[in-house]
N, C-alpha and C positions, 0 to 999 in steps of 0.2 A: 344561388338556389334554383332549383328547377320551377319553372313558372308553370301554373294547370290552370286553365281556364275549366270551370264546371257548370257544361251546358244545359243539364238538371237543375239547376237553382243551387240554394242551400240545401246540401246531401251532407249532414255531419256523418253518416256513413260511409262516407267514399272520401272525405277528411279523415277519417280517423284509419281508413285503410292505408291512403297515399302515405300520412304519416307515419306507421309502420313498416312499410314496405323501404321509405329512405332509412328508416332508423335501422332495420334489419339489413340494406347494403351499405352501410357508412357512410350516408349522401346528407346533405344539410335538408332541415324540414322544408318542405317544398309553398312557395308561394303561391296559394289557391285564393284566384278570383272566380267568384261564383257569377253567373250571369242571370241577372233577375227574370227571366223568363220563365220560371218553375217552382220545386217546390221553396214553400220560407219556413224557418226556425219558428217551432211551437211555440216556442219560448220567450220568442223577439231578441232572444241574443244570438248576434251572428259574430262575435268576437273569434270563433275556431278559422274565421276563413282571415286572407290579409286585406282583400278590396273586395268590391261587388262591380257590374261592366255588365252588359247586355249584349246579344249578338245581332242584332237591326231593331230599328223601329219601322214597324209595320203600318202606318197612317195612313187609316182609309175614310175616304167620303173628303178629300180635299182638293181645292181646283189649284193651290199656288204653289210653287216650293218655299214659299216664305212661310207659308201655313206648317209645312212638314218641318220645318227651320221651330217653329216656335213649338212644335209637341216633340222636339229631339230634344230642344234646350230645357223644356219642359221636364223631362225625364229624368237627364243628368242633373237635377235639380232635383229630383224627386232620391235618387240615390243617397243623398247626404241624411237620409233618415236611419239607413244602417248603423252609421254610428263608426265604420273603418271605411277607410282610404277607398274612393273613387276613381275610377277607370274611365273618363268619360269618353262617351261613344260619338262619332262624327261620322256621320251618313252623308254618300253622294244622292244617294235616294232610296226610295220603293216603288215598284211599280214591276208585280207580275204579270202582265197583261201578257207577255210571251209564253209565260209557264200556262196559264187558262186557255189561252189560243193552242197551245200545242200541250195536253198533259202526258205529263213523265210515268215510266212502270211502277215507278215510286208510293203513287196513289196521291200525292198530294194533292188537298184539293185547296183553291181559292175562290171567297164572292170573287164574283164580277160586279163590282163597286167600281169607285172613284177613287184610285191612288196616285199618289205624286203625280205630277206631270214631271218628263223630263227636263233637267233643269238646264237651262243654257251657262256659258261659261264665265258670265258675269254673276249671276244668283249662285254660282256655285264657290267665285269667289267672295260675292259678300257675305252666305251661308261658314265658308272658313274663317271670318274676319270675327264674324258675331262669334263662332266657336272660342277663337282665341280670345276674344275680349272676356267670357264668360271662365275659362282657366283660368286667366290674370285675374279675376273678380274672390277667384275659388281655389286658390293655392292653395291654402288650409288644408284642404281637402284631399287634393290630390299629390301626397307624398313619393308616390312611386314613380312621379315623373310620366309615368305613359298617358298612352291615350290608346283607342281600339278604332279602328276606321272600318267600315262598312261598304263594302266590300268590291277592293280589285277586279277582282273576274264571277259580280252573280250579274251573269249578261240576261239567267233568265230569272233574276228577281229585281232586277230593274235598278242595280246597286253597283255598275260599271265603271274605270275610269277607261280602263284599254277598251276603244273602237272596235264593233264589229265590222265586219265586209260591207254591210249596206244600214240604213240608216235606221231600217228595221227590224 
């Protein structure tokens, strides 16, 4: 099945599009994970989607990554209220302090708070250790087997595993 992730939240309009659009090329219905960042079901039924999964957790006003560690775990904990299958999210961190020091054409803007500190390479593996312990706890939950990691190359939202050139 084709996998969609819906970076809008819960859109049963953009569900009920994708799914005619497979049905109208002879494609199996598509498996749509909504990402709780947006909008949610009037209704509180989110049965149209297959899981729910986030795109970062953004956790500001924190000095530890064990702190960012327990409002992630927090979160994917918070997901099991939907009622389908869990995507849980595993972040190396947040910290745009790059993106506010240099802003993009984009517009985006960030406080200038307190985010993540970068995390060194032991909190990053005890930070995977507690994630895995937290799946095994939650298998139930998470039938599709995945998981969504946060993210490879956001060098400028403070979410990296690939090294930049210098250390800042």
């Amino acid at each position: 099945r084709p996998l969609v992730y819906l970076f809008d939240g819960y859109r049963l309009d953009y569900i009920e599009r994708l799914n005619k659009l497979c049905a109208n090329n002879h494609l199996p219905a598509p498996f749509i994970v909504f990402l709780d960042n947006g909008v949610k079901s009037e209704n509180g039924d989110y049965s149209k989607a297959d899981a729910v999964s986030a795109y970062a957790c953004s956790a500001k006003n924190i000095t530890t990554h064990k702190q960012f560690c327990d409002i992630l775990e927090k979160e994917n904990e918070k997901r099991k209220q939907y009622g389908i299958d869990v995507i849980p999210l595993f972040s190396i961190g947040w910290n745009p302090r790059p993106r506010i020091l240099n802003p993009v054409a984009q517009g985006l803007v960030y406080p200038d708070v307190d985010y993540a500190p970068y995390a060194t390479v032991e909190e990053l593996l005890d930070g995977a250790r507690r994630f895995c312990k937290w799946i095994k706890n939650n298998e139930s939950f998470i039938k599709s087997r995945h998981i969504l990691t946060f993210a490879w190359n956001e060098f400028e939202e403070g979410g990296f595993i690939c090294p930049t050139y210098n250390e800042d």
